[in-house]
Structures are given as structure tokens and as C-alpha cells.
N, CA, C and O atoms as a CHARMM CRD file, in Angstrom:
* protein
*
  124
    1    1 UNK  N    -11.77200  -2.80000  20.30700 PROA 1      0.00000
    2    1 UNK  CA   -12.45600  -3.09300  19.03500 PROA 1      0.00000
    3    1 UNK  C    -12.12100  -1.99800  18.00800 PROA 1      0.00000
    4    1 UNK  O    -11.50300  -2.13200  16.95300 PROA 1      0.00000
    5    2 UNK  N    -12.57100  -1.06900  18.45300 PROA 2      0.00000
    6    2 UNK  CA   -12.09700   0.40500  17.37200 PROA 2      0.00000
    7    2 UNK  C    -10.49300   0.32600  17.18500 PROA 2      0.00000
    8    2 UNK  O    -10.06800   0.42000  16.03400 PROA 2      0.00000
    9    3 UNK  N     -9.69600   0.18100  18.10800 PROA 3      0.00000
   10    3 UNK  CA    -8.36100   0.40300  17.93400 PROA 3      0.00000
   11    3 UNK  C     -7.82900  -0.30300  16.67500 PROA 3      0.00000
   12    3 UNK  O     -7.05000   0.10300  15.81200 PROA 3      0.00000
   13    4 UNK  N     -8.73000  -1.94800  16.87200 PROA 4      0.00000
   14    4 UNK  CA    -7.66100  -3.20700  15.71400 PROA 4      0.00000
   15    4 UNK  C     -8.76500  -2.68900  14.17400 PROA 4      0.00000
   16    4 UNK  O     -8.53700  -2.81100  12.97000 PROA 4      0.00000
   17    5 UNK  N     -9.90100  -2.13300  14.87900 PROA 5      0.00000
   18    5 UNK  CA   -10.17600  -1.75400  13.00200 PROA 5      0.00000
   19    5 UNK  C     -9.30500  -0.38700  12.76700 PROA 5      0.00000
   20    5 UNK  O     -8.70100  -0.47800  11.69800 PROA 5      0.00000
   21    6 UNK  N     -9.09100   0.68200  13.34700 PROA 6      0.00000
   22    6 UNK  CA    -7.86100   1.40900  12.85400 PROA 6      0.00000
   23    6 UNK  C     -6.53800   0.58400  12.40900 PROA 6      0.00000
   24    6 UNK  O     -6.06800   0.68600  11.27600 PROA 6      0.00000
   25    7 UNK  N     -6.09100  -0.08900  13.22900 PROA 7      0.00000
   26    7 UNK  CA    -4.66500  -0.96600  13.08000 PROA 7      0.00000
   27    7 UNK  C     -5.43100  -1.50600  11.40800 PROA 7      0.00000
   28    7 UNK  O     -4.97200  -0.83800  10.48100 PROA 7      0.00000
   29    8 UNK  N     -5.96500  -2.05100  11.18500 PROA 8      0.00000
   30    8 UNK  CA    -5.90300  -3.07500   9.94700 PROA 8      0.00000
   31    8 UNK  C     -6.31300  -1.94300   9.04000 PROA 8      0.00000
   32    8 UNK  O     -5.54100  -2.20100   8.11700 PROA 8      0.00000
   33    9 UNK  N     -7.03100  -0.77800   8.59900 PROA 9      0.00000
   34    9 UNK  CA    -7.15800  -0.24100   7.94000 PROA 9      0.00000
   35    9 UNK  C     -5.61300   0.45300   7.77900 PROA 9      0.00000
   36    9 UNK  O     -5.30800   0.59000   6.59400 PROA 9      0.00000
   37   10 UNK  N     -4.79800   0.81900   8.53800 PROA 10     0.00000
   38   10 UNK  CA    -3.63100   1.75500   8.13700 PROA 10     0.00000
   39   10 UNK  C     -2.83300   0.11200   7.70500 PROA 10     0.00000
   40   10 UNK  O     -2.44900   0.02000   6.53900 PROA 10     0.00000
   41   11 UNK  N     -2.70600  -0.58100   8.23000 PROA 11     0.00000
   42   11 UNK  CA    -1.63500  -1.41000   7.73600 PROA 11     0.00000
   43   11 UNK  C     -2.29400  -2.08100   5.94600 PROA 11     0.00000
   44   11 UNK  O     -1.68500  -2.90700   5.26800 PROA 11     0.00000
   45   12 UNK  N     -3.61300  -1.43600   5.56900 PROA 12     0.00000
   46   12 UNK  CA    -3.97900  -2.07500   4.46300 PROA 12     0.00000
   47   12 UNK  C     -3.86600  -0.97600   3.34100 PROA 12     0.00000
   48   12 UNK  O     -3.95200  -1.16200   2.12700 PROA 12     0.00000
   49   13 UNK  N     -3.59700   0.52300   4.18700 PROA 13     0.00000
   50   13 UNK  CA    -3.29100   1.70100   3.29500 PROA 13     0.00000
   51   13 UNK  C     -1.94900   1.54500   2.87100 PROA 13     0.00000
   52   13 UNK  O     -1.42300   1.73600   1.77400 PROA 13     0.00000
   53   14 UNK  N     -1.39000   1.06700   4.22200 PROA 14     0.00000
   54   14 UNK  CA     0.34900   1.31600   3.44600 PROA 14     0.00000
   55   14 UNK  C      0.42900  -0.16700   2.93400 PROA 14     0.00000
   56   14 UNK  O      1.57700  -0.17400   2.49000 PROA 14     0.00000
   57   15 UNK  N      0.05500  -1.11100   2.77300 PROA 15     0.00000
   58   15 UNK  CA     0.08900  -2.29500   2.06900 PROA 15     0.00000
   59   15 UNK  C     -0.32500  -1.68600   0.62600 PROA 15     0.00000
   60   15 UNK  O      0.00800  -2.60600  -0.12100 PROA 15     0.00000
   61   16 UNK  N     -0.65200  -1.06100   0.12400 PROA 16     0.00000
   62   16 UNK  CA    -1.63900  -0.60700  -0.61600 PROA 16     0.00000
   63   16 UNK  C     -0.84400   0.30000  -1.25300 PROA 16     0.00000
   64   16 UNK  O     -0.84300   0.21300  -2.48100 PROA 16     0.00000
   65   17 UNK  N      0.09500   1.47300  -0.56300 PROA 17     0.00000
   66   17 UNK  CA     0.58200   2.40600  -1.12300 PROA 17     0.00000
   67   17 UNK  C      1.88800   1.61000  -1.82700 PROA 17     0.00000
   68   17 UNK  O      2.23600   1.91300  -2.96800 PROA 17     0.00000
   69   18 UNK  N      2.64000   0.48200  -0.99400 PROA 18     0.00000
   70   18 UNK  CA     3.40800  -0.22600  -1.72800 PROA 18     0.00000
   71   18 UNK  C      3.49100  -0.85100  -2.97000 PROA 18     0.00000
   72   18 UNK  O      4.39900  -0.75500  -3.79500 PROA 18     0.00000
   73   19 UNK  N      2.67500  -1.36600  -3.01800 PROA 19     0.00000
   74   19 UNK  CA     1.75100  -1.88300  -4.17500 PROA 19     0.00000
   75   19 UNK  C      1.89000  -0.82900  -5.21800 PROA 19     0.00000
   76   19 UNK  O      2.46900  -1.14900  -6.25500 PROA 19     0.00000
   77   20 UNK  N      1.53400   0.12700  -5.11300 PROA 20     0.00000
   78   20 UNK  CA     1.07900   1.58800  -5.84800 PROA 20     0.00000
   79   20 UNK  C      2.86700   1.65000  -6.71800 PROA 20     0.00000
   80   20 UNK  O      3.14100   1.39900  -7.89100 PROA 20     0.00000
   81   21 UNK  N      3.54600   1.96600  -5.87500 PROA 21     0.00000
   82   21 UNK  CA     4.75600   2.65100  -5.55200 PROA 21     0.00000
   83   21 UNK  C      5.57700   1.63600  -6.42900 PROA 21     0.00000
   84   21 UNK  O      6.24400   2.16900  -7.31600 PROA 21     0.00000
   85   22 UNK  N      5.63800   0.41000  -6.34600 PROA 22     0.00000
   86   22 UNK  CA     6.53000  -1.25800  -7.02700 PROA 22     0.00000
   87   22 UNK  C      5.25200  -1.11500  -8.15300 PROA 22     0.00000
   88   22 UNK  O      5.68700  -2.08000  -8.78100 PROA 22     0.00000
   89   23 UNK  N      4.53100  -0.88400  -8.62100 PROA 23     0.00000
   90   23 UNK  CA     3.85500  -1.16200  -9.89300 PROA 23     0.00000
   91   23 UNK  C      4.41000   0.23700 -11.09300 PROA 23     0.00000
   92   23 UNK  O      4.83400   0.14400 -12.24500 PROA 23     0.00000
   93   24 UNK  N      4.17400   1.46400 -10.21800 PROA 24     0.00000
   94   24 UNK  CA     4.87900   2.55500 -10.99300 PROA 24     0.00000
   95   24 UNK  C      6.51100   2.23400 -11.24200 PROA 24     0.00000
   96   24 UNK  O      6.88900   2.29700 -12.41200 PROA 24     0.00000
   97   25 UNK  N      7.37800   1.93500 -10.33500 PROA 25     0.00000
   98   25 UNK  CA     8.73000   1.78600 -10.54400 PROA 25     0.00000
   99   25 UNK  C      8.62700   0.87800 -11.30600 PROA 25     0.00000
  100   25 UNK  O      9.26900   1.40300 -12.21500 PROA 25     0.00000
  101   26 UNK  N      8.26300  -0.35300 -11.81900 PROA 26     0.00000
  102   26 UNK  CA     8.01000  -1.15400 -12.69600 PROA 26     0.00000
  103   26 UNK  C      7.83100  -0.77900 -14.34600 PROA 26     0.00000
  104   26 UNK  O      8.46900  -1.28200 -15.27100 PROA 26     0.00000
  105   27 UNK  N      6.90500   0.12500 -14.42400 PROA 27     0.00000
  106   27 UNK  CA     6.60000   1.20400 -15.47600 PROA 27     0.00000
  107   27 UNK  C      7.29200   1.99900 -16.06300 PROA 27     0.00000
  108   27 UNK  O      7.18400   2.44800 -17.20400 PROA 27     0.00000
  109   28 UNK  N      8.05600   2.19500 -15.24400 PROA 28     0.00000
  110   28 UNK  CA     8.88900   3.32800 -15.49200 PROA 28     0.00000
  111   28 UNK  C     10.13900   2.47700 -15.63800 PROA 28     0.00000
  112   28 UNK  O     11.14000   2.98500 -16.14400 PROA 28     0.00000
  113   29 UNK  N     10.14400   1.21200 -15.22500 PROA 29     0.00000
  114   29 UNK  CA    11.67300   0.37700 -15.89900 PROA 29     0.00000
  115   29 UNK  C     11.56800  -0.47400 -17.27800 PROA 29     0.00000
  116   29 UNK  O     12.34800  -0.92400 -18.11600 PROA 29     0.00000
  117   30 UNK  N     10.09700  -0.44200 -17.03300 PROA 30     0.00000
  118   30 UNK  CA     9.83800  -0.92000 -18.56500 PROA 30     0.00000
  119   30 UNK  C     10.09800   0.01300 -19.97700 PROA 30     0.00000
  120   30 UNK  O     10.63400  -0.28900 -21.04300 PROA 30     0.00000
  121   31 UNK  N      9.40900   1.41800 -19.44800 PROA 31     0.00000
  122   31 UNK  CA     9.49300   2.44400 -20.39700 PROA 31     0.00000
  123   31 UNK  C     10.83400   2.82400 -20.64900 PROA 31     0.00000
  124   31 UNK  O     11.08100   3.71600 -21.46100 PROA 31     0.00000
């Protein structure tokens, strides 16, 4: 039980940091 709520929280951080990461490069191709 503890293990798959670790598993889904890290796979929703780096889902998350991607997100982050393709919205700035975006920004910065606009600018």
C-alpha cells in the first residue's frame, strides 16, 4: 500500500517537472 502511494506520487513529480521544463522552453522560444 505505502509503496504504490510513493510510486504515484514520484511518477506525478516528474510528470510535473516535465510539464514545468516544455512550458519554460516554450517561453523562451517565444521570447
Amino acid at each position: 500500500m505505502m509503496m504504490m502511494t510513493v510510486m504515484v506520487t514520484v511518477m506525478t513529480m516528474m510528470m510535473v517537472m516535465t510539464v514545468m521544463v516544455t512550458v519554460m522552453t516554450v517561453m523562451v522560444t517565444v521570447m
